[in-house]
ZAZA-686573 format. One line per field, with one value per atom (N, C-alpha, C, O): x negated, y negated, z negated; residue in one letter; atom name; residue number from 1. Coordinates in nm, 4 decimals, decimal comma, m for minus. Atoms other than C-alpha are relative to their C-alpha. Example, Ala and Ser with C-alpha at 12.3 -4.5 7.8 and 13.67 -1.06 7.14 Angstrom:
2
x <- [m0,0890/m1,2300/m0,0900/m0,1936/0,0820/m1,3670/0,0770/0,0261]
y <- [0,1190/0,4500/m0,1200/m0,1181/0,1190/0,1060/m0,1090/m0,2198]
z <- [0,0000/m0,7800/0,0000/m0,0665/0,0060/m0,7140/m0,0730/m0,0899]
r <- [a/a/a/a/s/s/s/s]
a <- [N/CA/C/O/N/CA/C/O]
k <- [1/1/1/1/2/2/2/2]
This chain:
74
x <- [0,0990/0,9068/0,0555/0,1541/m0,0098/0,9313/0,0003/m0,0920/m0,0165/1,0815/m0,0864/m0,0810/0,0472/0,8863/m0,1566/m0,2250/0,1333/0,5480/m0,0327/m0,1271/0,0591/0,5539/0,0370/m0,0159/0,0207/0,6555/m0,1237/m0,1795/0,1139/0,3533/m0,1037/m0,1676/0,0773/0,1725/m0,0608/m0,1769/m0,0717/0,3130/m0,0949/m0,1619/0,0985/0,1517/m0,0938/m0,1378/0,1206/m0,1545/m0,0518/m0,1318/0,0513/m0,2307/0,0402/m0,0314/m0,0233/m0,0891/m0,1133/m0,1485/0,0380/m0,2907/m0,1754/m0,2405/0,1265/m0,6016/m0,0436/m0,1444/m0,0203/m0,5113/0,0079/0,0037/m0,0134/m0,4584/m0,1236/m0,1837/0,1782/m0,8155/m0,1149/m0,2094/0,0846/m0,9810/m0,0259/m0,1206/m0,0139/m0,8436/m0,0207/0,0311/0,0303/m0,9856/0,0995/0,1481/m0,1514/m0,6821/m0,0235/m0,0986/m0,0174/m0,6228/0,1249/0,2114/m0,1332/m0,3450/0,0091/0,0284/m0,0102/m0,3378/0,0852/0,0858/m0,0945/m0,0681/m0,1079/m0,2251/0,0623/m0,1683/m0,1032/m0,2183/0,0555/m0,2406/m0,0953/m0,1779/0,0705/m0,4081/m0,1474/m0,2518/0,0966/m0,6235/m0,1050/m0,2212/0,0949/m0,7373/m0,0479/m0,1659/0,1045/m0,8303/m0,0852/m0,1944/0,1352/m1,0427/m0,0846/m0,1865/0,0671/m1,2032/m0,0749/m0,1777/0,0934/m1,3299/m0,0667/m0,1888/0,0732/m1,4019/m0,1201/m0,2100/0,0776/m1,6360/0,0512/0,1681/m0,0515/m1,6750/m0,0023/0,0878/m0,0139/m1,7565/0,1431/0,2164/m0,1360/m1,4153/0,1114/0,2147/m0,0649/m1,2685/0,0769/0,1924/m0,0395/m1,2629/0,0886/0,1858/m0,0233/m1,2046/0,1444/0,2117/m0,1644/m0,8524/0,0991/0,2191/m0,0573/m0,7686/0,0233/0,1321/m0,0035/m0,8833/0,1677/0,2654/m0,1125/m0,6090/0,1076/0,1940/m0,1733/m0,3190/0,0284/0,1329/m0,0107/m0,3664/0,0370/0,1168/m0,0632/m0,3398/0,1264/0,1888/m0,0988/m0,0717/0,1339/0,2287/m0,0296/0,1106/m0,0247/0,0816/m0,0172/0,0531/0,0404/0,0054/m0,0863/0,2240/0,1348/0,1989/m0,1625/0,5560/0,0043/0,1119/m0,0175/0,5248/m0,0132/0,0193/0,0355/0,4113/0,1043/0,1423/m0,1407/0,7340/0,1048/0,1542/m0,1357/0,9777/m0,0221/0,0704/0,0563/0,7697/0,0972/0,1936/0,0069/0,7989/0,1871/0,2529/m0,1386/1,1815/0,1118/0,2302/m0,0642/1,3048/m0,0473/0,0223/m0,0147/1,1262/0,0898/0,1390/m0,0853/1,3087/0,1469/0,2365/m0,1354/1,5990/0,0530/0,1717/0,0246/1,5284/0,0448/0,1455/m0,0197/1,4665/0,1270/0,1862/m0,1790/1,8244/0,0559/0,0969/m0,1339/2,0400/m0,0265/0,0567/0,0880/1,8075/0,0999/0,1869/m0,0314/1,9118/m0,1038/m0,0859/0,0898/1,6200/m0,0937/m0,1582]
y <- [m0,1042/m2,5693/0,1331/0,1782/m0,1522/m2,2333/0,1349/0,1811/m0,0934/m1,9682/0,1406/0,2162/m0,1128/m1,7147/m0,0031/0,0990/0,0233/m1,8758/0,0393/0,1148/m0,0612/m1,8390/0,1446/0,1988/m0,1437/m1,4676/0,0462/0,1345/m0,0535/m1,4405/m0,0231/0,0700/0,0157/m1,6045/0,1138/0,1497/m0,0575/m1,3900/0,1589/0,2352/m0,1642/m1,0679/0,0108/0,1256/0,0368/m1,2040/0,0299/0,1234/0,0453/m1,2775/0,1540/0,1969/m0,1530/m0,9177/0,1189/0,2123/m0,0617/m0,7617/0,0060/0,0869/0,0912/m0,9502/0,0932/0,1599/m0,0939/m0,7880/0,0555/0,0938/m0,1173/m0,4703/0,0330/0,1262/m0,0640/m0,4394/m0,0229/0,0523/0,0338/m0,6064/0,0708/0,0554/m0,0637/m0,3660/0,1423/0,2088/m0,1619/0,0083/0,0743/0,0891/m0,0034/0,1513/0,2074/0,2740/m0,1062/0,5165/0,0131/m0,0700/m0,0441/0,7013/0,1484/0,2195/m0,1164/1,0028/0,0029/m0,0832/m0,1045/1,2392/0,0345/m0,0030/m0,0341/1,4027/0,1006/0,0857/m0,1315/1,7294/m0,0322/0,0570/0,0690/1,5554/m0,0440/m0,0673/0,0869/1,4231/0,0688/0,0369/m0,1228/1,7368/0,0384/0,0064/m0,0360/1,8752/m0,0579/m0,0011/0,0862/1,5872/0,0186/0,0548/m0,0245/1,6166/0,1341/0,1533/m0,1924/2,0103/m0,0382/m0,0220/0,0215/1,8920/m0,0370/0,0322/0,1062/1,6253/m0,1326/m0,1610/0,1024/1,2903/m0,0451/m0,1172/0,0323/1,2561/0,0758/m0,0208/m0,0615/1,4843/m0,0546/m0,0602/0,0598/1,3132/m0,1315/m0,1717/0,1355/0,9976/0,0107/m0,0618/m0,0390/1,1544/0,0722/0,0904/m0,0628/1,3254/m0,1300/m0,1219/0,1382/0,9222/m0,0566/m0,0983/0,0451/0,8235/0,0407/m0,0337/m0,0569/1,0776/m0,0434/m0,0877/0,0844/0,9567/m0,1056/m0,1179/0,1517/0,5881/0,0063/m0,0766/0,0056/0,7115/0,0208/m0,0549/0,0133/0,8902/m0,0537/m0,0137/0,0839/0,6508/m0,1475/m0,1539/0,1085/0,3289/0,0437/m0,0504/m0,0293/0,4808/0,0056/m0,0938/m0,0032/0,5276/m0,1430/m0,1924/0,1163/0,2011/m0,1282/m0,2463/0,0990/0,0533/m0,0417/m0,1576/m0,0292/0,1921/m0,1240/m0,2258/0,1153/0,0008/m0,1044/m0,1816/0,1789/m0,3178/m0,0402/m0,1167/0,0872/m0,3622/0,0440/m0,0600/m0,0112/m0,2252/m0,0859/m0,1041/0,1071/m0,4599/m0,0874/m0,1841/0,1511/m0,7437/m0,0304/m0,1391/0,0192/m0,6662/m0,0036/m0,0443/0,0478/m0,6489/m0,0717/m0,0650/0,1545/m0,9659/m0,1022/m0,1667/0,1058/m1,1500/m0,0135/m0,1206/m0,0610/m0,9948/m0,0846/m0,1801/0,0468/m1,1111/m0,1765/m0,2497/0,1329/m1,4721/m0,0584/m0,1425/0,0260/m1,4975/m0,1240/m0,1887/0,1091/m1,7327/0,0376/m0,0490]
z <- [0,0207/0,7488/0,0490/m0,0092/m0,0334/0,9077/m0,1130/m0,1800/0,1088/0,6957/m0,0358/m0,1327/m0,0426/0,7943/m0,0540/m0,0602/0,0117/0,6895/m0,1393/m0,1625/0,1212/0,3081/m0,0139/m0,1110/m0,0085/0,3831/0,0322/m0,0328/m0,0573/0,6031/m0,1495/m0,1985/0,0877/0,3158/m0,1052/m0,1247/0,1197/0,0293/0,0427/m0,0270/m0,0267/0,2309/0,0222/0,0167/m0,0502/0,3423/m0,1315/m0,1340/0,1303/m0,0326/m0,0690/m0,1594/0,0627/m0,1326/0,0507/m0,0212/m0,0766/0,1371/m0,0931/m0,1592/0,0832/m0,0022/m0,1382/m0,1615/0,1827/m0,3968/m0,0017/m0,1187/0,0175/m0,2891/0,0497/m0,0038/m0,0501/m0,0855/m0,1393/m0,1630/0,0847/m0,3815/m0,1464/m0,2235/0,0938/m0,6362/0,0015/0,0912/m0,0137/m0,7370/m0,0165/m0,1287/0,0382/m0,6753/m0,0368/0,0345/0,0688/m0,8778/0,0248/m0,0028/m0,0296/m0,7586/m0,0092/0,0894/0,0482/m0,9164/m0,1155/m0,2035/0,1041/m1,1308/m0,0852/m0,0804/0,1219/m1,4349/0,0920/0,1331/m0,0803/m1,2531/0,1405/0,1600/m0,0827/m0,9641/m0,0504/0,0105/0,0722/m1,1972/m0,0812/m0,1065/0,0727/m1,3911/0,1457/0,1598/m0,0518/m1,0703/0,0428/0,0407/m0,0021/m0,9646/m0,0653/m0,0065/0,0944/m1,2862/0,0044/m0,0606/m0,0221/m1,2010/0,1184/0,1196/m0,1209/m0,8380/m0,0244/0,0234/m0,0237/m0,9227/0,0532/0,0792/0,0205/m0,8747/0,1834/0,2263/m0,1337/m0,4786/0,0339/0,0550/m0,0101/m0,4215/m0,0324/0,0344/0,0404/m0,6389/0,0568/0,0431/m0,0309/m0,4833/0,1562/0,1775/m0,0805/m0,1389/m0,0196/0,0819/0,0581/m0,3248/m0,0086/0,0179/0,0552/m0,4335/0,1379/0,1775/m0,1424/m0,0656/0,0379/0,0296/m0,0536/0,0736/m0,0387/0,0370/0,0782/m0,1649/0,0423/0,1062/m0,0287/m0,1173/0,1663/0,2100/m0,0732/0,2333/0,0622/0,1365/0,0104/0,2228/m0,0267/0,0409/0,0361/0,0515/0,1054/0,1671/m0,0836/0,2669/0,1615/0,2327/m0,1109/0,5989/m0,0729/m0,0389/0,0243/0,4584/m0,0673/m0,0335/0,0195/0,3103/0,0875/0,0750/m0,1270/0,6230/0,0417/0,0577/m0,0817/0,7759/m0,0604/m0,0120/0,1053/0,5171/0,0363/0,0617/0,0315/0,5357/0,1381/0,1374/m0,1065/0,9098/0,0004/m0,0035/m0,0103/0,9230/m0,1287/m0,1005/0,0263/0,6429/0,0306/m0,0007/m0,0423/0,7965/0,1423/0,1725/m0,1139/1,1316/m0,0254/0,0485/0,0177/0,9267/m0,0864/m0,1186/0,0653/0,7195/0,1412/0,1707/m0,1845/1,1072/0,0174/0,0046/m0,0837/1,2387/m0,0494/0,0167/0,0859/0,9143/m0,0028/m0,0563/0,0524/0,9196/0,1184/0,0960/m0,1123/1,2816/0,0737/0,1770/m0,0836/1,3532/0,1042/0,1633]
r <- [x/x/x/x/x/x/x/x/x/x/x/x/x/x/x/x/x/x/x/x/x/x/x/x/x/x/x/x/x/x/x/x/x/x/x/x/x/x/x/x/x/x/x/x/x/x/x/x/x/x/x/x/x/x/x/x/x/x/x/x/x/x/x/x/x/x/x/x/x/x/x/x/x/x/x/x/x/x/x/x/x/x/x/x/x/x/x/x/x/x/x/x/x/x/x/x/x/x/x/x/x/x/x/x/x/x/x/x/x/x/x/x/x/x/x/x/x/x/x/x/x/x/x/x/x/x/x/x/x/x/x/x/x/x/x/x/x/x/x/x/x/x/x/x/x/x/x/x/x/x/x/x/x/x/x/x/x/x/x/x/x/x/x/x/x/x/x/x/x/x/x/x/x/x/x/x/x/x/x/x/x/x/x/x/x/x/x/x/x/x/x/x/x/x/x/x/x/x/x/x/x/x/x/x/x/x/x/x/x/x/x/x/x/x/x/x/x/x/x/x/x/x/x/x/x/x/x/x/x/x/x/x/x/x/x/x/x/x/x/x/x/x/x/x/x/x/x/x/x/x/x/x/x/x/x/x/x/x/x/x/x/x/x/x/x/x/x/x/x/x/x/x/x/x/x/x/x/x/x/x/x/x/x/x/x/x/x/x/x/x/x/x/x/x/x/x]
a <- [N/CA/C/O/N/CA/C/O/N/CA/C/O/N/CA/C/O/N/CA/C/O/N/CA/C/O/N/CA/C/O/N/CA/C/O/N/CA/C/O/N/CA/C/O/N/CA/C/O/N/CA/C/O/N/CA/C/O/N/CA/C/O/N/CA/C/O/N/CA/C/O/N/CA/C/O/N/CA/C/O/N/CA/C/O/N/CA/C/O/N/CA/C/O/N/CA/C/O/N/CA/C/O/N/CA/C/O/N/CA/C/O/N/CA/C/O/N/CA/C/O/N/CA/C/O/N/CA/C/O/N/CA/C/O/N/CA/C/O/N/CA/C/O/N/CA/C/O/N/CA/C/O/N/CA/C/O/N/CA/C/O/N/CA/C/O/N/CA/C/O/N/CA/C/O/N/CA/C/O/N/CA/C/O/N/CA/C/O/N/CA/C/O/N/CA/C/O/N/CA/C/O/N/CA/C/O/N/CA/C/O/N/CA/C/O/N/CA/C/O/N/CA/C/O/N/CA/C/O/N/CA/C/O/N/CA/C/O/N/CA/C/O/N/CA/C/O/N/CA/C/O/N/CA/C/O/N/CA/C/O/N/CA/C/O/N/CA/C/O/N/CA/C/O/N/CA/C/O/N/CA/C/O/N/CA/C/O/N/CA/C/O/N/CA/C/O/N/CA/C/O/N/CA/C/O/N/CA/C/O/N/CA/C/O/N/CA/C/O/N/CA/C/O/N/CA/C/O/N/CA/C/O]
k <- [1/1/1/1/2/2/2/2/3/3/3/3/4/4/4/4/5/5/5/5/6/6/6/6/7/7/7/7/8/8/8/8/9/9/9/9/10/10/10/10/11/11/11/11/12/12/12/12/13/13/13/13/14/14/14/14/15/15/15/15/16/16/16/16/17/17/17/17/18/18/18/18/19/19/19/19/20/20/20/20/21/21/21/21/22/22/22/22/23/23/23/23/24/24/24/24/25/25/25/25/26/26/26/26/27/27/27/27/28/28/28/28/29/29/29/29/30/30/30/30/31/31/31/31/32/32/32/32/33/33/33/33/34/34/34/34/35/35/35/35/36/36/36/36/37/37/37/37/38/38/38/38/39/39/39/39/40/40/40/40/41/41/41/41/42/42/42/42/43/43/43/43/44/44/44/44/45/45/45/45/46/46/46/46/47/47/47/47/48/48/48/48/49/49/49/49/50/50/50/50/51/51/51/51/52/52/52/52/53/53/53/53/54/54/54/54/55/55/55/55/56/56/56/56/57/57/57/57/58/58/58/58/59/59/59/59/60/60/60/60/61/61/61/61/62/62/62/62/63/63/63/63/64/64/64/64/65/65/65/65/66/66/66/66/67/67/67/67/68/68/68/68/69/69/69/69/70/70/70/70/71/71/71/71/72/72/72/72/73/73/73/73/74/74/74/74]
């Protein structure tokens, strides 16, 4: 079996649970001002985070899997 496949799996299925979930990513203070904004702003403040947040995590993913590959040597 190819080692590489239940990795692929493992993210496919993460990928999956993270689209499917309302994800809230807000601080305290983040959170009071949403709450004054409103609720269309609001969500558009949550938008931005979640984006912010998944580029730098992108980064990690693909640079420890290239340096998962390397140490695997397969």
């Amino acid at each position: 079996m190819n080692k590489s496949k239940p990795l692929m799996i493992f993210l496919f299925s993460f990928l999956l649970m993270a689209g499917a979930l309302s994800a809230s990513a807000q601080c305290s203070i983040c959170t009071r001002t949403a709450q004054q904004l409103g609720e269309r702003p609001a969500k558009a403040l949550n938008k931005g985070i979640i984006y912010l947040a998944v580029t730098p995590l992108a980064i990690f993913g693909v640079i420890g899997y290239r340096w998962w590959k390397s140490e695997n040597h397969d």
